[in-house]
Backbone atoms as SQL, in Angstrom:
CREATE TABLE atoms (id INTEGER PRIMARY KEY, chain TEXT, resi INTEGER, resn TEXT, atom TEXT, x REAL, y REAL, z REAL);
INSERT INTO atoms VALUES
  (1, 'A', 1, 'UNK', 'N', -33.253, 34.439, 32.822),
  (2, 'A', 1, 'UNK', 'CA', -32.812, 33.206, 33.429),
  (3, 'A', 1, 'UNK', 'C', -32.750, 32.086, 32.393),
  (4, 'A', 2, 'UNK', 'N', -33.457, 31.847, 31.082),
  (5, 'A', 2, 'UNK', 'CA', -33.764, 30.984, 30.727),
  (6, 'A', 2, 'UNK', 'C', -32.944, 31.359, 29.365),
  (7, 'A', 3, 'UNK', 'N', -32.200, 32.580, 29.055),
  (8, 'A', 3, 'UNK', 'CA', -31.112, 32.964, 28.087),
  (9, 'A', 3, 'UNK', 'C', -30.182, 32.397, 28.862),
  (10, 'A', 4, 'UNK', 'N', -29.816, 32.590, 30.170),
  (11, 'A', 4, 'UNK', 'CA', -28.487, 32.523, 30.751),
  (12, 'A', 4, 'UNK', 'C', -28.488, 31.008, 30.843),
  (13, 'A', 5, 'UNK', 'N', -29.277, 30.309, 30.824),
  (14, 'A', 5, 'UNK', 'CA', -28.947, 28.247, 30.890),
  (15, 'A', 5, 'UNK', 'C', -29.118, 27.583, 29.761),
  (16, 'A', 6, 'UNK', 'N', -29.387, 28.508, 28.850),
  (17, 'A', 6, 'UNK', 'CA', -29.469, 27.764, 27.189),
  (18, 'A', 6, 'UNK', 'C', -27.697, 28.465, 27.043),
  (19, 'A', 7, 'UNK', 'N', -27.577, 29.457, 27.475),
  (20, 'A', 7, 'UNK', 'CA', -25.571, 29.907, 27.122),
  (21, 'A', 7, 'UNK', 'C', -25.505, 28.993, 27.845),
  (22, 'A', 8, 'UNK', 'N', -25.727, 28.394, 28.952),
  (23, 'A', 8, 'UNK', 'CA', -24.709, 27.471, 29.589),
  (24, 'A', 8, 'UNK', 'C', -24.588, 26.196, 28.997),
  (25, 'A', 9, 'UNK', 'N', -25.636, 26.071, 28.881),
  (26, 'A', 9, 'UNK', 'CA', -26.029, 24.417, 28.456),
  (27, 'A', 9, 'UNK', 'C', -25.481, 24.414, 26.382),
  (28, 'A', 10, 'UNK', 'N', -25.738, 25.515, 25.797),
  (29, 'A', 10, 'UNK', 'CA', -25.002, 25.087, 24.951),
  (30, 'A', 10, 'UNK', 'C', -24.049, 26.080, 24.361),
  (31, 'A', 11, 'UNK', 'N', -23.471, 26.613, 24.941),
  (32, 'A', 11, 'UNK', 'CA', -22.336, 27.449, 24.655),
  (33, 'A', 11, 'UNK', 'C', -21.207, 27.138, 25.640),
  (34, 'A', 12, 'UNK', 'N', -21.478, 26.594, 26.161),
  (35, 'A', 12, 'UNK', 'CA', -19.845, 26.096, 27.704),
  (36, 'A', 12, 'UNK', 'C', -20.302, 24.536, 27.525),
  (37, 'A', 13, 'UNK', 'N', -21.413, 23.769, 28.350),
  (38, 'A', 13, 'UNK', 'CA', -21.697, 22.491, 27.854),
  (39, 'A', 13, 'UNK', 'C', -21.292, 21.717, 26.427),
  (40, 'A', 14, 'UNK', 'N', -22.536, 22.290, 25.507),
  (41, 'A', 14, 'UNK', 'CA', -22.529, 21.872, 24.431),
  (42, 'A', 14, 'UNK', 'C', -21.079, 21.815, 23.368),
  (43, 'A', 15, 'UNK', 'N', -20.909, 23.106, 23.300),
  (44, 'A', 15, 'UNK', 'CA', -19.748, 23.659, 22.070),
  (45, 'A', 15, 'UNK', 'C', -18.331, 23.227, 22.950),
  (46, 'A', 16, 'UNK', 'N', -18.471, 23.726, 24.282),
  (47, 'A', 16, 'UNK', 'CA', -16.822, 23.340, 24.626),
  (48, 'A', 16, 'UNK', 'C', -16.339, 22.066, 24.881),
  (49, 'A', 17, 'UNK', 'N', -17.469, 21.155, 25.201),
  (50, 'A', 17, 'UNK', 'CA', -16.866, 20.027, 24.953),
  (51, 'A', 17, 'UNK', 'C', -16.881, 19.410, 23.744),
  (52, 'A', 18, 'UNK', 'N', -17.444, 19.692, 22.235),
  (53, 'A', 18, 'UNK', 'CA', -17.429, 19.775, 20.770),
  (54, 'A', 18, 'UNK', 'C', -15.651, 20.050, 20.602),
  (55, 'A', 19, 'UNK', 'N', -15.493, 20.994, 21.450),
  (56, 'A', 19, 'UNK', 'CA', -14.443, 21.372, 20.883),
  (57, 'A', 19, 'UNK', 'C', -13.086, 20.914, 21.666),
  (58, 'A', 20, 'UNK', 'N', -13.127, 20.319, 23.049),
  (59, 'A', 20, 'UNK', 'CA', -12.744, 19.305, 23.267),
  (60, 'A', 20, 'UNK', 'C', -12.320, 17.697, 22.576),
  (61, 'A', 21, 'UNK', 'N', -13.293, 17.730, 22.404),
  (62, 'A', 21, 'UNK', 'CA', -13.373, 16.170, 21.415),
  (63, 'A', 21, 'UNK', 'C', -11.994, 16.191, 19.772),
  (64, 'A', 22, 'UNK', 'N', -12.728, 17.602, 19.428),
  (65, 'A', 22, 'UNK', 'CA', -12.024, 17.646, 18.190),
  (66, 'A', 22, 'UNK', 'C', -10.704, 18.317, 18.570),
  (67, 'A', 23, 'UNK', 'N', -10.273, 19.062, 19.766),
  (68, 'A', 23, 'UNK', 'CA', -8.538, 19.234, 20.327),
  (69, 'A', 23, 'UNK', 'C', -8.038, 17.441, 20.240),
  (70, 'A', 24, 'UNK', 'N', -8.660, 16.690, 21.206),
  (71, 'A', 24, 'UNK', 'CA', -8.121, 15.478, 21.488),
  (72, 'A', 24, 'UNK', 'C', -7.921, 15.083, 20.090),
  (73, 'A', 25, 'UNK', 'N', -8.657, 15.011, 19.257),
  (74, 'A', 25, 'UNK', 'CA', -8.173, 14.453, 17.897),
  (75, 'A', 25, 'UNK', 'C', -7.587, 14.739, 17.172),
  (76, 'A', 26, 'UNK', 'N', -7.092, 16.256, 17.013),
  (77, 'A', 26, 'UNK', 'CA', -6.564, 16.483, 16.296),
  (78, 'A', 26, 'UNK', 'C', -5.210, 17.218, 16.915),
  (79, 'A', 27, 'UNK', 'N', -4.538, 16.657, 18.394),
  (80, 'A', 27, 'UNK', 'CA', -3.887, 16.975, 19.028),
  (81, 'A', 27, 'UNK', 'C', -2.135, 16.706, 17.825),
  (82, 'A', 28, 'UNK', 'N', -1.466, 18.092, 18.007),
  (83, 'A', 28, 'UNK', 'CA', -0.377, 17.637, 17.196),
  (84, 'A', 28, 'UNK', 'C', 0.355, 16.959, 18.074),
  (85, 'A', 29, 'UNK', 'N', 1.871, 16.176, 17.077),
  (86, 'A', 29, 'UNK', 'CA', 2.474, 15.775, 18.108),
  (87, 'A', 29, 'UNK', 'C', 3.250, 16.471, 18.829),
  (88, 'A', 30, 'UNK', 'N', 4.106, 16.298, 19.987),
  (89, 'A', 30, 'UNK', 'CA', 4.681, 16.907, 20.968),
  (90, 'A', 30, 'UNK', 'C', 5.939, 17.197, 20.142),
  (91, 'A', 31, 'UNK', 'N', 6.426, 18.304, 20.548),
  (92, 'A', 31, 'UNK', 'CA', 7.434, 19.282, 20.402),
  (93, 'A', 31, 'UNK', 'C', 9.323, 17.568, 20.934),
  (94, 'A', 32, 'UNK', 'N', 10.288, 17.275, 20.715),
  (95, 'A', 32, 'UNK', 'CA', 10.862, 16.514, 20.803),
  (96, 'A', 32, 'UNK', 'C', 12.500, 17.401, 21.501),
  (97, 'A', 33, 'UNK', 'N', 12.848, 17.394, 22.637),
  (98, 'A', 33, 'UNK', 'CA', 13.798, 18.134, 22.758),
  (99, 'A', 33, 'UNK', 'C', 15.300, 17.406, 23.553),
  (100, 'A', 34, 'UNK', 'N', 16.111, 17.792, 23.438),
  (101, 'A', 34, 'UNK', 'CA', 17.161, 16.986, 24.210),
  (102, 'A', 34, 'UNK', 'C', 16.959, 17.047, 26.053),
  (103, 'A', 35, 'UNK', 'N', 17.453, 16.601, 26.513),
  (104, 'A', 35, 'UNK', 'CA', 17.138, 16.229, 28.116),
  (105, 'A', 35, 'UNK', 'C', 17.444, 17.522, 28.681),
  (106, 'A', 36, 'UNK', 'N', 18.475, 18.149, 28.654),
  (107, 'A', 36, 'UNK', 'CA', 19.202, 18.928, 29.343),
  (108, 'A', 36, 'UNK', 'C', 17.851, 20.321, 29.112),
  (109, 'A', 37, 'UNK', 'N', 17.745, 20.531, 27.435),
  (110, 'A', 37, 'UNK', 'CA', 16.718, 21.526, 27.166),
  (111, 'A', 37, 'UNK', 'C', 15.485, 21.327, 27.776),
  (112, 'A', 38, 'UNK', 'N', 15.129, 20.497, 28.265),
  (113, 'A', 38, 'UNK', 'CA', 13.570, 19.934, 28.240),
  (114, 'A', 38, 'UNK', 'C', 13.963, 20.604, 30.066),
  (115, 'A', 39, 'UNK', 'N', 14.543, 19.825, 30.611),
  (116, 'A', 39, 'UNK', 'CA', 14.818, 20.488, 31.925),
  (117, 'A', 39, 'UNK', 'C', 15.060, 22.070, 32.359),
  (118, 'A', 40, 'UNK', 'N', 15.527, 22.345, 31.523),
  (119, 'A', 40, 'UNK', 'CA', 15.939, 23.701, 31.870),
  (120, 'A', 40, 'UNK', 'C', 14.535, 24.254, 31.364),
  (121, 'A', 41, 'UNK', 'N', 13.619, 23.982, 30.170),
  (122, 'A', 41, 'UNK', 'CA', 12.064, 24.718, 30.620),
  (123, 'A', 41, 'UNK', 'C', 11.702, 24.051, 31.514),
  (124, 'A', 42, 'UNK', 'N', 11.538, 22.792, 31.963),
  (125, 'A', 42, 'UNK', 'CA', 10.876, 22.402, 33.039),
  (126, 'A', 42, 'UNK', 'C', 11.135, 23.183, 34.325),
  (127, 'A', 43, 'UNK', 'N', 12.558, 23.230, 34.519),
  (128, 'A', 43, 'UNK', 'CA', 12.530, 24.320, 36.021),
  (129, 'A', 43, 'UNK', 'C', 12.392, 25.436, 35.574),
  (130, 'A', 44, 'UNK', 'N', 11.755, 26.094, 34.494),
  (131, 'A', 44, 'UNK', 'CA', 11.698, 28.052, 34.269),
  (132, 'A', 44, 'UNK', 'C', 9.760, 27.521, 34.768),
  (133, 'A', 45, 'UNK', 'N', 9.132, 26.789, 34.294),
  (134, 'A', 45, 'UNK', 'CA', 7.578, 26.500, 34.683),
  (135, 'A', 45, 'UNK', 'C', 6.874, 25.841, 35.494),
  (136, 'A', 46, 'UNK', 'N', 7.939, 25.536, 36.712),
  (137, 'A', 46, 'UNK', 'CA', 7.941, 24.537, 37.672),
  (138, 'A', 46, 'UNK', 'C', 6.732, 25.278, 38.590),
  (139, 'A', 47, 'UNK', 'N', 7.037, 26.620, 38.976),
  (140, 'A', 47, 'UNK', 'CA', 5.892, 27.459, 39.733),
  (141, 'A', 47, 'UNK', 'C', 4.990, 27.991, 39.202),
  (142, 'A', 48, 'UNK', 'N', 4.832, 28.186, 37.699),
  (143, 'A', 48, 'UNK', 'CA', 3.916, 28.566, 37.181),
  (144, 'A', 48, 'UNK', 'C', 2.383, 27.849, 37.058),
  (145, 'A', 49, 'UNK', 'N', 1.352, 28.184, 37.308),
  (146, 'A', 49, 'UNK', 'CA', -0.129, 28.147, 37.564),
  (147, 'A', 49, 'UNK', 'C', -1.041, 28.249, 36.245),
  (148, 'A', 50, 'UNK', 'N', -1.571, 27.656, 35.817),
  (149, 'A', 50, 'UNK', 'CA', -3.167, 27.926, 35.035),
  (150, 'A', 50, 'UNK', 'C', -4.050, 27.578, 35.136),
  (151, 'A', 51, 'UNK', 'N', -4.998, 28.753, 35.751),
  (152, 'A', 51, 'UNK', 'CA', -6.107, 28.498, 35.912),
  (153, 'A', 51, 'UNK', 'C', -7.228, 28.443, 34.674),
  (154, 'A', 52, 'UNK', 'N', -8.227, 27.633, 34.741),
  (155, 'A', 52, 'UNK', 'CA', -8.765, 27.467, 33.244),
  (156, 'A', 52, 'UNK', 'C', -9.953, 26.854, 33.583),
  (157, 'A', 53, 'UNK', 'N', -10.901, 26.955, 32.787),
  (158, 'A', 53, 'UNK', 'CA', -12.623, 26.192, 33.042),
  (159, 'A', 53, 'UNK', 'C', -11.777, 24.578, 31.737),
  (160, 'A', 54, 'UNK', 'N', -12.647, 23.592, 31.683),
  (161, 'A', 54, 'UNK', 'CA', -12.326, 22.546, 30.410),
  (162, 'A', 54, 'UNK', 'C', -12.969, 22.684, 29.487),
  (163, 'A', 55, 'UNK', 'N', -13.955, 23.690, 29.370),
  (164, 'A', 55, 'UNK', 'CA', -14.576, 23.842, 27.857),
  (165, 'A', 55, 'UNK', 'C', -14.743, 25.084, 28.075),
  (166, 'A', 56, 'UNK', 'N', -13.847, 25.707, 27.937),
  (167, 'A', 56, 'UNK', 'CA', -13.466, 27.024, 27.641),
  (168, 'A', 56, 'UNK', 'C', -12.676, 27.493, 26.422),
  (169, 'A', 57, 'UNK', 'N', -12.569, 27.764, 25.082),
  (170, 'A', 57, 'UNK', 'CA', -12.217, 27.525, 23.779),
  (171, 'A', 57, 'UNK', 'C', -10.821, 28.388, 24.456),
  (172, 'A', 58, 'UNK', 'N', -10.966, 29.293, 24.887),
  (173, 'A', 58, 'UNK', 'CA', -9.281, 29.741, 25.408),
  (174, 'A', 58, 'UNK', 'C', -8.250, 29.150, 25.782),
  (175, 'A', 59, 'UNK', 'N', -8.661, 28.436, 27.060),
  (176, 'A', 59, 'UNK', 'CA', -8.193, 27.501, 27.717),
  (177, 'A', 59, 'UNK', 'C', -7.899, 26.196, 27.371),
  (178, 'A', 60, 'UNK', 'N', -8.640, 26.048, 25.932),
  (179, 'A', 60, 'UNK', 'CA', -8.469, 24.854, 25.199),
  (180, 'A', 60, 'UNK', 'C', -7.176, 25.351, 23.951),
  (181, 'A', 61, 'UNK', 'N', -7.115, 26.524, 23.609),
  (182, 'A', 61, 'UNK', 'CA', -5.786, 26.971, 22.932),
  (183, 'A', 61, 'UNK', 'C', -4.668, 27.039, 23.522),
  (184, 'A', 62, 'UNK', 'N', -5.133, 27.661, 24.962),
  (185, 'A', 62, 'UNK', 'CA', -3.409, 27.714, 25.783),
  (186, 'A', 62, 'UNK', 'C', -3.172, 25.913, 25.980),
  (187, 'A', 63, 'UNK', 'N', -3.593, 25.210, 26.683),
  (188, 'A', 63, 'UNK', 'CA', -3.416, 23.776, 26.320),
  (189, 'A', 63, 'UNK', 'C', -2.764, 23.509, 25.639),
  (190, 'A', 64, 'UNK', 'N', -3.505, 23.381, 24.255),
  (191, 'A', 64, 'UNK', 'CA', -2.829, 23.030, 23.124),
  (192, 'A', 64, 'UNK', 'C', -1.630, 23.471, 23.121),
  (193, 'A', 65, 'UNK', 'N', -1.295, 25.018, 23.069),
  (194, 'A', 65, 'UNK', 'CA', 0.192, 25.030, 22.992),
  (195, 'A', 65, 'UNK', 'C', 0.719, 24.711, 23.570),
  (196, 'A', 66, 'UNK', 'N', 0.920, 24.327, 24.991),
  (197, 'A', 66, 'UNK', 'CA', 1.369, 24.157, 26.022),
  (198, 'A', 66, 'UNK', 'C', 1.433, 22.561, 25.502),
  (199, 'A', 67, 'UNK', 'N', 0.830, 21.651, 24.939),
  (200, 'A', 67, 'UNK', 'CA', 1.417, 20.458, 24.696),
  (201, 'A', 67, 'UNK', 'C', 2.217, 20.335, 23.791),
  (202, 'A', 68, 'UNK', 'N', 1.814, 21.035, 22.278),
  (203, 'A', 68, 'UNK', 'CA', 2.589, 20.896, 21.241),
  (204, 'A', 68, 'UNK', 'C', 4.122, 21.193, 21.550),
  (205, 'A', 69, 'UNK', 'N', 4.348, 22.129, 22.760),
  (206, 'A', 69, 'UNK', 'CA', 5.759, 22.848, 22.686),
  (207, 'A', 69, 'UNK', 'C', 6.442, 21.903, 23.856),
  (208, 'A', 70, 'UNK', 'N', 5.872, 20.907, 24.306),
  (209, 'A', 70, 'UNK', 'CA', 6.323, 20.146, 25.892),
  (210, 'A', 70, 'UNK', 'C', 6.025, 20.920, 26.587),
  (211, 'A', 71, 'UNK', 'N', 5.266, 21.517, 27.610),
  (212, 'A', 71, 'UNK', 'CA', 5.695, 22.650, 28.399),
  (213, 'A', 71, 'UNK', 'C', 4.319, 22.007, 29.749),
  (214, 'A', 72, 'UNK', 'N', 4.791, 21.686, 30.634),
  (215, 'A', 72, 'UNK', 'CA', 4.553, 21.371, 31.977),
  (216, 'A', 72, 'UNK', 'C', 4.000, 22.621, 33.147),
  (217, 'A', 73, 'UNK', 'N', 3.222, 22.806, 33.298),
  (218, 'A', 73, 'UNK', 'CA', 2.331, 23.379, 33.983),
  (219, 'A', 73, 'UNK', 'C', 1.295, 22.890, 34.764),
  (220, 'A', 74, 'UNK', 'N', 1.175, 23.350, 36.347),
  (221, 'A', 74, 'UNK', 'CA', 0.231, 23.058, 36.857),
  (222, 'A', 74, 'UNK', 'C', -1.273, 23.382, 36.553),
  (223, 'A', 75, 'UNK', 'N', -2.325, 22.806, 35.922),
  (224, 'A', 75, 'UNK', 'CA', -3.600, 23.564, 35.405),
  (225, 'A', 75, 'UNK', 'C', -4.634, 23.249, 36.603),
  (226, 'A', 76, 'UNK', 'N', -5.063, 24.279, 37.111),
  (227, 'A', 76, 'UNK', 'CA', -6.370, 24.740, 37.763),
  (228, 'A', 76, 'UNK', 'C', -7.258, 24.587, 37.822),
  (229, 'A', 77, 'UNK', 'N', -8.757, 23.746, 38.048),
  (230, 'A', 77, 'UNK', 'CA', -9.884, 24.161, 37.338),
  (231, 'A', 77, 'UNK', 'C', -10.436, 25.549, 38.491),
  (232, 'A', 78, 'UNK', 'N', -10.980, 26.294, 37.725),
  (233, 'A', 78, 'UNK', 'CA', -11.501, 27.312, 38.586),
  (234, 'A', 78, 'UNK', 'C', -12.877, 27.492, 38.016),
  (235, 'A', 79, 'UNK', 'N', -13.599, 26.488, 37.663),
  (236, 'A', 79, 'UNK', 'CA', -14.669, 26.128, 37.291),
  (237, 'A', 79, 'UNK', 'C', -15.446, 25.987, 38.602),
  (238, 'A', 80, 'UNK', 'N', -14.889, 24.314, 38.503),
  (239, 'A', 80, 'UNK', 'CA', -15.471, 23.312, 39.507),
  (240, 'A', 80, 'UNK', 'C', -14.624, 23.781, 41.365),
  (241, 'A', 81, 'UNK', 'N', -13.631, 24.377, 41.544),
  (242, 'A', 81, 'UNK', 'CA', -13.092, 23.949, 42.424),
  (243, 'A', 81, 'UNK', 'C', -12.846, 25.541, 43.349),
  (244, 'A', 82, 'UNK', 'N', -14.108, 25.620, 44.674),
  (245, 'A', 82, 'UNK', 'CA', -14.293, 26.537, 44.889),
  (246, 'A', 82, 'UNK', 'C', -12.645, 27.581, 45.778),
  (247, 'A', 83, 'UNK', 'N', -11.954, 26.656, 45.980),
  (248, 'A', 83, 'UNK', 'CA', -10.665, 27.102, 46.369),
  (249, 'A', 83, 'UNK', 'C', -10.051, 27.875, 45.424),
  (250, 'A', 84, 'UNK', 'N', -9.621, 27.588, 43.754),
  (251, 'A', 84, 'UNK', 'CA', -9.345, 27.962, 43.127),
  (252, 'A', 84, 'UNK', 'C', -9.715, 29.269, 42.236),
  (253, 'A', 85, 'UNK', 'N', -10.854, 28.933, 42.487),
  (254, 'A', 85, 'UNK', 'CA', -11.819, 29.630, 41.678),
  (255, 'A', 85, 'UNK', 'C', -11.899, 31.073, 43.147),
  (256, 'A', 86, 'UNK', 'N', -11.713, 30.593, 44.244),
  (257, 'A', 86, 'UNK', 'CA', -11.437, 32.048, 45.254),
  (258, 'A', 86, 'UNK', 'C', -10.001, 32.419, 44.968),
  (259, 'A', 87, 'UNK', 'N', -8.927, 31.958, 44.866),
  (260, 'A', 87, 'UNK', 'CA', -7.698, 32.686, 44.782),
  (261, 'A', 87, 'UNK', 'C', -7.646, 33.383, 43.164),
  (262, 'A', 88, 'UNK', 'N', -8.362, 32.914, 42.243),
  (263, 'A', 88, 'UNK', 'CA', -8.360, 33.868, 41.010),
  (264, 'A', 88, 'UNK', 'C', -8.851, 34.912, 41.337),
  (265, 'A', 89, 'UNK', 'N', -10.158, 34.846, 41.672),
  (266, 'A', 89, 'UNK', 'CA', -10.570, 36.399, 42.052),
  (267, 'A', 89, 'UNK', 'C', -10.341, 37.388, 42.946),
  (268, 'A', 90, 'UNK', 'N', -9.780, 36.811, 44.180),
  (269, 'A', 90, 'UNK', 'CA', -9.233, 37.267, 45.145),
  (270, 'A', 90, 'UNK', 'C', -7.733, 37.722, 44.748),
  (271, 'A', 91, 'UNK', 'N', -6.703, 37.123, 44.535),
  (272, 'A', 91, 'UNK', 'CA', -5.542, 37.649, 43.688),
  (273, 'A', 91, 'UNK', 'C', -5.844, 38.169, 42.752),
  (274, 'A', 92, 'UNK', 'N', -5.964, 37.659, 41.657),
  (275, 'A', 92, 'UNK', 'CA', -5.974, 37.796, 40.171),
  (276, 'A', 92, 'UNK', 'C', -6.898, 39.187, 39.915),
  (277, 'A', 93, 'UNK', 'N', -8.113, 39.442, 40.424),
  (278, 'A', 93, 'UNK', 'CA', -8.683, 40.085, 40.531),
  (279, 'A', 93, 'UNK', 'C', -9.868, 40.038, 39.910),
  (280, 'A', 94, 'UNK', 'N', -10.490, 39.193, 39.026),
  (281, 'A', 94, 'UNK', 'CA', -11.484, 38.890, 38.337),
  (282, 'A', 94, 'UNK', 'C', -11.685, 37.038, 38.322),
  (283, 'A', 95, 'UNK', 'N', -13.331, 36.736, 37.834),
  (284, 'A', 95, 'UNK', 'CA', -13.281, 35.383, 37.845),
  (285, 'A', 95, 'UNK', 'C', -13.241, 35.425, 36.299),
  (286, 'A', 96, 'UNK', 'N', -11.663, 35.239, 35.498),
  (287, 'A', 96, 'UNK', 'CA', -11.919, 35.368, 33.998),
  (288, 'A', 96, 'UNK', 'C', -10.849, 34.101, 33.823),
  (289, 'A', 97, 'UNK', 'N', -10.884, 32.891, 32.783),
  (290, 'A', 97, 'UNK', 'CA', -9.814, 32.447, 32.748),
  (291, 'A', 97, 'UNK', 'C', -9.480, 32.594, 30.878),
  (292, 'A', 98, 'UNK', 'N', -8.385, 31.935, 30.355),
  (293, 'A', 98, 'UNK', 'CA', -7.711, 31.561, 30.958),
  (294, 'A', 98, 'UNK', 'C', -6.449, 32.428, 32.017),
  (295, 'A', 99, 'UNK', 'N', -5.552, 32.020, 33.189),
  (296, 'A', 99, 'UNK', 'CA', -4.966, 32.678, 33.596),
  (297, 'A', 99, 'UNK', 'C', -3.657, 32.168, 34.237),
  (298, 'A', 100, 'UNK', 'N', -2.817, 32.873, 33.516),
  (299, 'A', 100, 'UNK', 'CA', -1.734, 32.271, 34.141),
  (300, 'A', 100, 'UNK', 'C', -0.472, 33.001, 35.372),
  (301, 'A', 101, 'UNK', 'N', -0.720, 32.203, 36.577),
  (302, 'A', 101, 'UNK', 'CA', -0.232, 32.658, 37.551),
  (303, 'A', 101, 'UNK', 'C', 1.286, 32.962, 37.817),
  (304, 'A', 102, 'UNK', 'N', 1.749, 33.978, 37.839),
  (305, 'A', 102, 'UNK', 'CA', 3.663, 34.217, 37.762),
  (306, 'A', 102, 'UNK', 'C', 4.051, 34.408, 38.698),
  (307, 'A', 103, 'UNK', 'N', 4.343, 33.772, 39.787),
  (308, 'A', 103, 'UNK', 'CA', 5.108, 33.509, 40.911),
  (309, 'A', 103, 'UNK', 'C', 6.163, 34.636, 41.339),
  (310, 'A', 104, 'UNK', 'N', 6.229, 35.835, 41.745),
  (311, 'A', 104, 'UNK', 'CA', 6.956, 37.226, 42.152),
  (312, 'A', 104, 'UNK', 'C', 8.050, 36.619, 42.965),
  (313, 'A', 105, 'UNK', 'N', 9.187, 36.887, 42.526),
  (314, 'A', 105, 'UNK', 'CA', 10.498, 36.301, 43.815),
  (315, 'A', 105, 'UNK', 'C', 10.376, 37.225, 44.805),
  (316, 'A', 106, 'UNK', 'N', 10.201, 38.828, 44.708),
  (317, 'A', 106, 'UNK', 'CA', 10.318, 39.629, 45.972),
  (318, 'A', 106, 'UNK', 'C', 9.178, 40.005, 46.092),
  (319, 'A', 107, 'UNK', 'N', 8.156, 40.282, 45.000),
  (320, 'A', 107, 'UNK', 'CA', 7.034, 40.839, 44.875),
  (321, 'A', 107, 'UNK', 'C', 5.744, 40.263, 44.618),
  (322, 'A', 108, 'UNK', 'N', 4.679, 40.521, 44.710),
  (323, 'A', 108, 'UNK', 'CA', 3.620, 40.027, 44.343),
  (324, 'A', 108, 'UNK', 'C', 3.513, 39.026, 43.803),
  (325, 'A', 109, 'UNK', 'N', 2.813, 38.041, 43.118),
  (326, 'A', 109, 'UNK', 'CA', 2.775, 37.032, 42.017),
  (327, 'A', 109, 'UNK', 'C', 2.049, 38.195, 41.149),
  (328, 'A', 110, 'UNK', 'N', 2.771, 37.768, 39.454),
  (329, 'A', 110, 'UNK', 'CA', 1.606, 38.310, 38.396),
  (330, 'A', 110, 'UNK', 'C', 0.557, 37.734, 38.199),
  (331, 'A', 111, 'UNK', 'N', -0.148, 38.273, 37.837),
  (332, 'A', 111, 'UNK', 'CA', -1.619, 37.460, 36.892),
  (333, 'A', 111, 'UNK', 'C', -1.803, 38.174, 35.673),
  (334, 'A', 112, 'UNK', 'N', -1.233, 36.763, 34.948),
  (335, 'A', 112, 'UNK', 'CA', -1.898, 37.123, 33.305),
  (336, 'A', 112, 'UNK', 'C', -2.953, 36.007, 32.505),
  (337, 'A', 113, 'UNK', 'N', -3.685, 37.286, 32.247),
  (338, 'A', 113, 'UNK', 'CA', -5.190, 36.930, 31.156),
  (339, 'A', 113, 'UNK', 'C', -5.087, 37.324, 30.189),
  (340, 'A', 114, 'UNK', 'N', -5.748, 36.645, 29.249),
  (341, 'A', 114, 'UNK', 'CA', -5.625, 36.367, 27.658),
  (342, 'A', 114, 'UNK', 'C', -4.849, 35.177, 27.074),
  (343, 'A', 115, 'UNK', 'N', -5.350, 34.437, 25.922),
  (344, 'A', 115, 'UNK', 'CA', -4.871, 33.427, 25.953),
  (345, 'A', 115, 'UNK', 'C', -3.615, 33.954, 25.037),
  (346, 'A', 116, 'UNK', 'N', -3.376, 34.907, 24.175),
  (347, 'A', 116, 'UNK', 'CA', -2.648, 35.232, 23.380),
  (348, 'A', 116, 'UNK', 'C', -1.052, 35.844, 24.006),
  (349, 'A', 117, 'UNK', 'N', -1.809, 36.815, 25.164),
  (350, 'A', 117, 'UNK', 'CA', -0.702, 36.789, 25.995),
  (351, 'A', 117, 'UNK', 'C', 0.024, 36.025, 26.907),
  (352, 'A', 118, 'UNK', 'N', -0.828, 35.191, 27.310),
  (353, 'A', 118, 'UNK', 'CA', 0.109, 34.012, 27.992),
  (354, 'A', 118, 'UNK', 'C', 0.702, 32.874, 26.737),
  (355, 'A', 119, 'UNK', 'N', 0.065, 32.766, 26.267),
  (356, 'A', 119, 'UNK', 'CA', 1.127, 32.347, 24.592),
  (357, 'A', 119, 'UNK', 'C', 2.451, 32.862, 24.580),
  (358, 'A', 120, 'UNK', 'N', 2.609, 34.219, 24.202),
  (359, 'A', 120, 'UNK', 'CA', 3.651, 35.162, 23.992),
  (360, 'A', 120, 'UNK', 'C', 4.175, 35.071, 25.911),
  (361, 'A', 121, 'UNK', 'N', 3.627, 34.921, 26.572),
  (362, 'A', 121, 'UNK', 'CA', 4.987, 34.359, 27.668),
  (363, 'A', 121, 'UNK', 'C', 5.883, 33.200, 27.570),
  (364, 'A', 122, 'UNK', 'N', 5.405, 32.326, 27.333),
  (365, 'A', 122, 'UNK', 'CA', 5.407, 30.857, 27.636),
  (366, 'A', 122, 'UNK', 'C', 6.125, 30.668, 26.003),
  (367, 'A', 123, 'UNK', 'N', 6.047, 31.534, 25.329),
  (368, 'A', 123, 'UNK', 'CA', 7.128, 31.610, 23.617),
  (369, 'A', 123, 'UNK', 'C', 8.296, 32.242, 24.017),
  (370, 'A', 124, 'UNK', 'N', 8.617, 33.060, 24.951),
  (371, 'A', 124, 'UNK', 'CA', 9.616, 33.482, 25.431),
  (372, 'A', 124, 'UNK', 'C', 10.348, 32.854, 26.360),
  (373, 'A', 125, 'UNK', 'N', 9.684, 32.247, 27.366),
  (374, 'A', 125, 'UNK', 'CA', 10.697, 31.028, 28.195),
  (375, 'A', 125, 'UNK', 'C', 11.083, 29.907, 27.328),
  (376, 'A', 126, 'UNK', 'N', 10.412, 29.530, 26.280),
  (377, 'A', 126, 'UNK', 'CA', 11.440, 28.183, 25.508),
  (378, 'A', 126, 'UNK', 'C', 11.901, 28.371, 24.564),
  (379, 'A', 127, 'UNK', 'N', 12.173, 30.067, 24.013),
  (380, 'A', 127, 'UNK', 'CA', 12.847, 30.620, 23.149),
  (381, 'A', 127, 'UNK', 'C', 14.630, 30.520, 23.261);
């Protein structure tokens, strides 16, 4: 019990908001695109979902890209917010973030985890 609240307290507490602080500062600038382009990703990510804790070093990379490139997404906490934090595990199938939710036109919604792979999605819609 007393391993598991020193990880909390300084491995999610401590370090992720460390590493918070130093995203905000050293945030690049935003990606600059013509109107028409900027729209046309805006409606490909209009339904898309991420769920994410805020000091989560993953969730603090998908972010980041997700600002540097413009890219508009609804973000989740599935930390704090017991609604959210039930449809990850209940859909998604695990309480793991980060995760990004893919909206199925006939079928299911996807759920993808890993921050690397939802990278490599989200590099392919503004490709």
């Amino acid at each position: 019990m007393i391993r598991k609240t020193l990880r909390r307290v300084l491995g999610r507490n401590l370090f992720g908001n460390l590493l918070r602080l130093i995203n905000y500062i050293t945030l690049p600038k935003q990606v600059e695109r013509m109107k028409e382009e900027q729209a046309t990703i805006d409606s490909k990510t209009k339904d898309l979902s991420l769920y994410d804790f805020a000091t989560c070093p993953f969730c603090i990379k998908v972010r980041r890209f997700m600002h540097e490139n413009n890219i508009t997404i609804e973000i989740l906490d599935a930390d704090n917010n017991k609604t959210h934090k039930a449809d990850l595990v209940t859909h998604g199938g695990k309480h793991q973030v980060p995760c990004l939710r893919i909206p199925g036109l006939e079928k299911e919604d996807k759920w993808l985890y890993e921050s690397d792979d939802i990278i490599a999605y989200l590099e392919k819609i503004i490709a």
